[in-house]
C-alpha positions in Angstrom: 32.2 36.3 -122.2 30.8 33.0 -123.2 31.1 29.9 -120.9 31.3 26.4 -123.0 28.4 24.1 -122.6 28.7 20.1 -122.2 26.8 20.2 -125.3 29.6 22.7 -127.2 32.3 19.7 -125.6 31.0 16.4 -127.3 29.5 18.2 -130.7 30.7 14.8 -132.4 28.1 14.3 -135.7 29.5 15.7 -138.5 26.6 17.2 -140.3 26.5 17.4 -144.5 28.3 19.9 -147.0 27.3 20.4 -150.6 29.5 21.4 -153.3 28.4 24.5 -154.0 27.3 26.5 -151.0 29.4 29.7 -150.5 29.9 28.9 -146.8 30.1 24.9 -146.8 30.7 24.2 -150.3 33.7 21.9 -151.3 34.1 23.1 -154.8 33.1 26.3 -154.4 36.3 28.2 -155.6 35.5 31.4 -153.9 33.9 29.7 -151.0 34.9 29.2 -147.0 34.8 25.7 -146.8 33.8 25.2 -143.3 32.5 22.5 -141.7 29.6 22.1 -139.0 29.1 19.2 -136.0 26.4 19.3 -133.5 26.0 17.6 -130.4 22.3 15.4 -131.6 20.3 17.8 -129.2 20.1 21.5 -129.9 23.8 23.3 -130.8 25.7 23.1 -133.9 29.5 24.2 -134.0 32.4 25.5 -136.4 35.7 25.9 -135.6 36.9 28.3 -138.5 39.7 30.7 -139.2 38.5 33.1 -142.0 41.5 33.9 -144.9 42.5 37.2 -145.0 40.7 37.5 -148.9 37.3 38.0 -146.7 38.7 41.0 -144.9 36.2 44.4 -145.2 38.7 46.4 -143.2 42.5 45.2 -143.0 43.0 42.1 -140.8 38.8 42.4 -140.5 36.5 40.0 -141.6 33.8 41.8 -144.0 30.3 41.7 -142.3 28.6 40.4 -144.9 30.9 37.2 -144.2 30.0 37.1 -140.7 26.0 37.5 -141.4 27.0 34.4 -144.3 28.3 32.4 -141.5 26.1 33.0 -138.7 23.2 32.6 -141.4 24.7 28.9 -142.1 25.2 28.2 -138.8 21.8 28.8 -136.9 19.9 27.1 -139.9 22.0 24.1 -139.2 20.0 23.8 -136.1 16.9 22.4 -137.7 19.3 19.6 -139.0 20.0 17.9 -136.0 18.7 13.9 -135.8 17.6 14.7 -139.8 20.4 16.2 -142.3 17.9 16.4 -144.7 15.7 18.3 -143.0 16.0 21.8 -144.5 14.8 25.2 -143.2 15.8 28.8 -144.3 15.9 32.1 -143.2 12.7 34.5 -142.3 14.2 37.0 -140.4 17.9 37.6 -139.2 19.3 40.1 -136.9 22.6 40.6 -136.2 24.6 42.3 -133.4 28.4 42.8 -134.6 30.0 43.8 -131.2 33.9 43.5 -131.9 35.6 43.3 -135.3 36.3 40.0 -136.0 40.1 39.5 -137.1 41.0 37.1 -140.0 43.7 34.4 -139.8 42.1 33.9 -136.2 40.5 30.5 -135.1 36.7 31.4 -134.2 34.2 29.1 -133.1 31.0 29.6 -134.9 28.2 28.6 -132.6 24.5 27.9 -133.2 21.7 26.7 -130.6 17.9 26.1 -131.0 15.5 28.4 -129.3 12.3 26.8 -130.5 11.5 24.5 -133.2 8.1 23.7 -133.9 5.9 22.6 -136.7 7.0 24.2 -139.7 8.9 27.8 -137.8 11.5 28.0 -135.5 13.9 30.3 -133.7 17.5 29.6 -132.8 20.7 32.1 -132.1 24.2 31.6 -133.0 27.5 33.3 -131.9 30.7 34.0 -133.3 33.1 33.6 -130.3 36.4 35.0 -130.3 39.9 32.6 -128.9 39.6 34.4 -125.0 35.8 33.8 -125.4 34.8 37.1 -126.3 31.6 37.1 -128.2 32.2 39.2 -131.7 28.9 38.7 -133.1 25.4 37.7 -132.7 22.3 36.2 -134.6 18.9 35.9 -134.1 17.0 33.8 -136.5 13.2 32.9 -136.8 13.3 29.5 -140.1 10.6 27.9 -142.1 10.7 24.7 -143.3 11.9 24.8 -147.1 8.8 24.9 -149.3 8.0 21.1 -150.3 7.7 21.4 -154.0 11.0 23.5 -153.8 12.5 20.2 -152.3 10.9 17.8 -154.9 12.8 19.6 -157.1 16.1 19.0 -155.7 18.7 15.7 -156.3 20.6 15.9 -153.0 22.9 13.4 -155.0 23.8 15.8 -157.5 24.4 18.5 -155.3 26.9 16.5 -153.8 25.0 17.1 -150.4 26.9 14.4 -148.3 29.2 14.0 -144.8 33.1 14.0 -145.7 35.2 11.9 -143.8 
């Protein structure tokens, strides 16, 4: 079982969402359209409740939708204090210990474990309604390649904070 933080309590800065991003895009017609706050130090949240349409087994949530959110999640870390400061996965491991049900409000957790320079480390937790952890992540980032970001119009990818 997981024991809220102070830092889970006052997650208050909504973070960004793009338009198209499978997990927080906003016209994404197939997407989950979650949304992500963190507390300006080191944890970004989710509180989500996955449609049944993402179920692997019946009343399940598929894995791979798990891994997607867990991905989106931890990442998010290296966004605190700068949402446009992008990093993406190296390396993630997951540890699925309970099925996840749909229709079910989850909180989607993701702390740092070490951000410096241009790599970092963080984990993330999908937390069940009695506090049951469901799944796991462990997650080493880079920094987004800079003439990857040169390339990119934020503005056009609708990459903005809904209110």
């Amino acid at each position: 079982m997981t024991i809220e933080t102070q830092q889970e309590r006052t997650a208050v800065y909504q973070q960004p969402n793009s338009d198209h991003c499978f997990v927080c895009g906003r016209n994404n017609p197939h997407g989950l359209y979650m949304t992500f706050f963190d507390d300006g130090q080191n944890t970004v949240i989710s509180d989500y409740t996955v449609a049944e349409s993402y179920q692997g087994y019946p009343g399940v949530v598929h894995g791979g939708v798990v891994a997607s959110m867990l991905d989106e999640v931890v990442a998010r870390v290296s966004m605190i204090g700068d949402p446009h400061h992008f990093m993406m996965s190296v390396k993630l491991q997951i540890k699925y210990r309970h099925p996840v049900p749909t229709q079910t409000p989850l909180r989607i957790v993701g702390r740092i474990v070490k951000l410096r320079g241009r790599l970092g480390k963080a984990v993330g937790e999908v937390i069940l309604p009695d506090g049951t952890i469901a799944a796991e992540a462990e997650m080493t980032l880079a920094d987004v390649p800079a003439a990857m970001l040169d390339e990119v119009n934020l503005e056009a990818l609708g990459w903005r904070v809904d209110n």
